[in-house]
C-alpha positions as CSV (number, residue, x, y, z in Angstrom):
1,X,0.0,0.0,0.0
2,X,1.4,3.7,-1.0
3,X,1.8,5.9,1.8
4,X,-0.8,8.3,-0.1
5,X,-3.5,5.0,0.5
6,X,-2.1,4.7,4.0
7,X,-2.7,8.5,4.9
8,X,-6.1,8.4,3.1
9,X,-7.1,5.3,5.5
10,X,-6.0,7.1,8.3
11,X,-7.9,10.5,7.6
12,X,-11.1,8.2,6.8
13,X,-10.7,6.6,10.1
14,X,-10.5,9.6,12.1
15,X,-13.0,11.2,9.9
16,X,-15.7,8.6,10.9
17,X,-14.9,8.7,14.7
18,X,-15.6,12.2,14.8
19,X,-18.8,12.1,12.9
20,X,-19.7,9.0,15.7
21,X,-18.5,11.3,18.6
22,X,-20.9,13.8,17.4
23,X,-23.6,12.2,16.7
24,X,-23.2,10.4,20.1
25,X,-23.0,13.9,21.9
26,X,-26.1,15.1,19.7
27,X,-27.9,12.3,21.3
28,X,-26.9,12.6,24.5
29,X,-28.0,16.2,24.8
30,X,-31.1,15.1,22.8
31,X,-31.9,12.2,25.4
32,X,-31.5,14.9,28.1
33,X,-33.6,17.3,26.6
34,X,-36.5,14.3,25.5
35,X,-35.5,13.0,29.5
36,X,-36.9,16.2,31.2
37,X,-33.7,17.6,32.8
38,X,-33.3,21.5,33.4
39,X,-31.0,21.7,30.4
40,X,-34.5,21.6,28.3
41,X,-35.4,24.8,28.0
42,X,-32.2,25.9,27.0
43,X,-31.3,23.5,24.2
44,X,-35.2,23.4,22.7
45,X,-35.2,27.2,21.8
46,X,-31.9,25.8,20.0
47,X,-33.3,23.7,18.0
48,X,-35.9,23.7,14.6
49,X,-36.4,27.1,12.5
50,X,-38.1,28.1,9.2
51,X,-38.4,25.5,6.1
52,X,-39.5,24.2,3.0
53,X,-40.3,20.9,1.4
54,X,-43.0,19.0,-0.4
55,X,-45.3,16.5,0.9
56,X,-46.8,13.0,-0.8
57,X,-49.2,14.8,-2.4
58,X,-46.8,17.2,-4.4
59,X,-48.0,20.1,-2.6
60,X,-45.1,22.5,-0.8
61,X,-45.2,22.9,2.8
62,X,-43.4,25.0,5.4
63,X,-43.2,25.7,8.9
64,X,-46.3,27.8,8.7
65,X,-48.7,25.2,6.8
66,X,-50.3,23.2,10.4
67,X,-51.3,26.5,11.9
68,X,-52.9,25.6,15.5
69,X,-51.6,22.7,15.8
70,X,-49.0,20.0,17.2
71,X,-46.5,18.1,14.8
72,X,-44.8,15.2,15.5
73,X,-42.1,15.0,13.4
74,X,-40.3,11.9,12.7
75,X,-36.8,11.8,10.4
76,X,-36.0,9.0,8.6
77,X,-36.5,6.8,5.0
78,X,-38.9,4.7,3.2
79,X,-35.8,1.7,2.6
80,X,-35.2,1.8,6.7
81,X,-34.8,-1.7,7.8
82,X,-35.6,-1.2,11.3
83,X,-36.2,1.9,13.3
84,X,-38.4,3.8,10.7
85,X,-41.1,1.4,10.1
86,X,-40.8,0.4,14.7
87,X,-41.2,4.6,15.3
88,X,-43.9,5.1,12.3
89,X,-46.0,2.1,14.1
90,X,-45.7,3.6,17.6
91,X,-47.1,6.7,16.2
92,X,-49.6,5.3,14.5
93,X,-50.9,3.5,17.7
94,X,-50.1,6.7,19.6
95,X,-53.1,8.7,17.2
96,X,-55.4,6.1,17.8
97,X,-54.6,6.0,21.9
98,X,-55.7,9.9,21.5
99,X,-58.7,9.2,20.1
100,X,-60.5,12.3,19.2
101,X,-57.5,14.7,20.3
102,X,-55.6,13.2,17.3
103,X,-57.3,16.1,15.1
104,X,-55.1,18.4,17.0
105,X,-52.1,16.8,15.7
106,X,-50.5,16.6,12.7
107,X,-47.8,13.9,12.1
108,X,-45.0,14.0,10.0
109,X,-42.6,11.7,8.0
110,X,-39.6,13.7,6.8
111,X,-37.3,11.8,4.3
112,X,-33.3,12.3,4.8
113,X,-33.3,10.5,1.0
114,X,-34.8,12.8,-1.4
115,X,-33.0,11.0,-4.1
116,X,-35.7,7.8,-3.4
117,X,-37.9,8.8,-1.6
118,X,-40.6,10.9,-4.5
119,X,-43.5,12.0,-3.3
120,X,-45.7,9.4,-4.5
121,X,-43.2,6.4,-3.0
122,X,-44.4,8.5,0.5
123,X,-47.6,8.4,-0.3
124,X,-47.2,4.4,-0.4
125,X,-45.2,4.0,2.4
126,X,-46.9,6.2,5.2
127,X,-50.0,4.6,4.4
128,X,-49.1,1.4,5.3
129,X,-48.8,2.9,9.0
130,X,-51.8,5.5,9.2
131,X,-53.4,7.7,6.4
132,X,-53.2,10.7,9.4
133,X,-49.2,10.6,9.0
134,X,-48.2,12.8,6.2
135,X,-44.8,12.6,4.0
136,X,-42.2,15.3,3.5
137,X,-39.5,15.7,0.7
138,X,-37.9,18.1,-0.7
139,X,-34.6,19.3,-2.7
140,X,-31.4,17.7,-0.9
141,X,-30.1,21.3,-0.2
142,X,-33.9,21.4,1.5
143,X,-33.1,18.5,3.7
144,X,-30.3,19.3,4.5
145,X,-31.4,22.3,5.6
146,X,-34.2,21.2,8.0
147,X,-31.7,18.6,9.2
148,X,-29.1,21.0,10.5
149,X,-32.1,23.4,12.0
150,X,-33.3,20.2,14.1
151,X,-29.9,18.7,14.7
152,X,-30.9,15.4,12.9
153,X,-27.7,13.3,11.9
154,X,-27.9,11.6,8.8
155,X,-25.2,10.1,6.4
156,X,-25.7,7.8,3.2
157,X,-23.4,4.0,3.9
158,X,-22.7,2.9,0.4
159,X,-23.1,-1.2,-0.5
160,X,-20.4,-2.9,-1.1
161,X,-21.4,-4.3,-4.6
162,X,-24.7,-2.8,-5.4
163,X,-26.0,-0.3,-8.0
164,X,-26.7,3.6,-7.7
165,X,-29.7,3.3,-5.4
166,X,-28.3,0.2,-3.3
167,X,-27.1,2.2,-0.2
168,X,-28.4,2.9,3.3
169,X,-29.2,5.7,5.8
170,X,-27.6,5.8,8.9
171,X,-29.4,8.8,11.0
172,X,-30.2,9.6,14.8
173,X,-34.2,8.5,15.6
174,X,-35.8,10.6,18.0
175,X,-39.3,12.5,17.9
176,X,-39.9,15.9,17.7
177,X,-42.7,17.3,19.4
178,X,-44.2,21.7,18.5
179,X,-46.5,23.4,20.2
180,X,-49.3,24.7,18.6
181,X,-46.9,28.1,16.7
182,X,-44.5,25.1,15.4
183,X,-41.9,25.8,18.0
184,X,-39.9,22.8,19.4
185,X,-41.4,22.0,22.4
186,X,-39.9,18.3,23.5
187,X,-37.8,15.7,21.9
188,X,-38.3,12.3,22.7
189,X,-36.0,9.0,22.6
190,X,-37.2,6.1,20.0
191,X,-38.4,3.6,21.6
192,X,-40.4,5.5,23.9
193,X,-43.9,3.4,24.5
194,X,-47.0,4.5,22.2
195,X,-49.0,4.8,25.8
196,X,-46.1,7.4,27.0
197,X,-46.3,9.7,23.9
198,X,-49.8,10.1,23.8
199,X,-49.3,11.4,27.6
200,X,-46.5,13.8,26.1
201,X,-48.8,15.2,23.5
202,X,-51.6,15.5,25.9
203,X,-49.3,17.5,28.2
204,X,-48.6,19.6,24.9
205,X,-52.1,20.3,23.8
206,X,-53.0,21.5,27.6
207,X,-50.1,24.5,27.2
């Protein structure tokens, strides 16, 4: 191996530790804020902001479109093995523990891979979970965008031996809940019980 290879290996290496080390202290001060410690206030007025994308339907949405109400916005992808379709199901079961306070909430997919995920493919997928939960894409600069203003993590992990659209998303999984002016109001861990985040979003539509 040419010590050009060697050096590029190295720089790689440290390249991905850092972008673990960040993602791990992203989540730690996300699991604090989702947790309920006094750091919460602080770190929610730090996180979300204006944006722009287009939803399942081909229609453009922003910030501004779910006036009066509170999203709960989940990142992620329509090829996600494992967290995406577990999160979108607690969700799902989470509207229908609210019974008729689910029309007070408006839940949202956002895709971190605009290059598969078309509106229509949303349109498929979120279905499959609940007809309530509506799909977001946009531009990759657009993504990107809302990503950073949320502190979501995301990074594409190309196969091995596959073709163009043969890759995964690695990205962080936890669920953003606004208040009723779309303002971040709580972040909470994946995993978190369907039963639990219904009590979460009740809390929210009291305030």
């Amino acid at each position: 191996m040419t010590p050009n290879k060697i050096r590029r290996g190295i720089l790689w290496s440290l390249g991905a530790l850092a972008i673990v080390a960040l993602a791990g202290l992203v989540g730690w001060q996300l699991q604090r804020v989702g947790s309920g410690h006094g750091v919460a206030a602080d770190a929610l007025t730090k996180l979300g902001g204006p944006w722009s994308l287009t939803d399942q339907t081909g229609q453009p949405r922003t910030d501004r479109s779910f006036p009066g109400k509170v999203q709960v916005m989940f990142f992620g992808y329509r090829y996600c093995p494992d967290i995406c379709p577990t999160e979108l199901q607690a969700i799902a079961e989470t509207l229908d523990l609210l019974g008729a306070d689910a029309s007070q909430i408006q839940p949202l997919f956002i895709s971190i891979d605009p290059q598969r995920d078309t509106p229509a493919a949303l349109a498929e997928y979120t279905a499959l979970f609940d007809s309530r939960i509506l799909g977001l894409t946009g531009t990759p600069d657009q993504v990107a965008a809302m990503a950073t203003a949320f502190r979501v993590y995301y990074a594409r992990i190309e196969a091995k031996d596959g073709g163009a659209d043969d890759y995964l998303m690695d990205h962080s999984a936890f669920v953003y809940l606004t208040d009723r002016t779309g303002a971040v109001a709580g972040v909470v861990p994946p995993g978190t019980k369907p039963a639990d985040l219904a009590g979460i979003i009740r809390t929210r539509l009291k305030s």
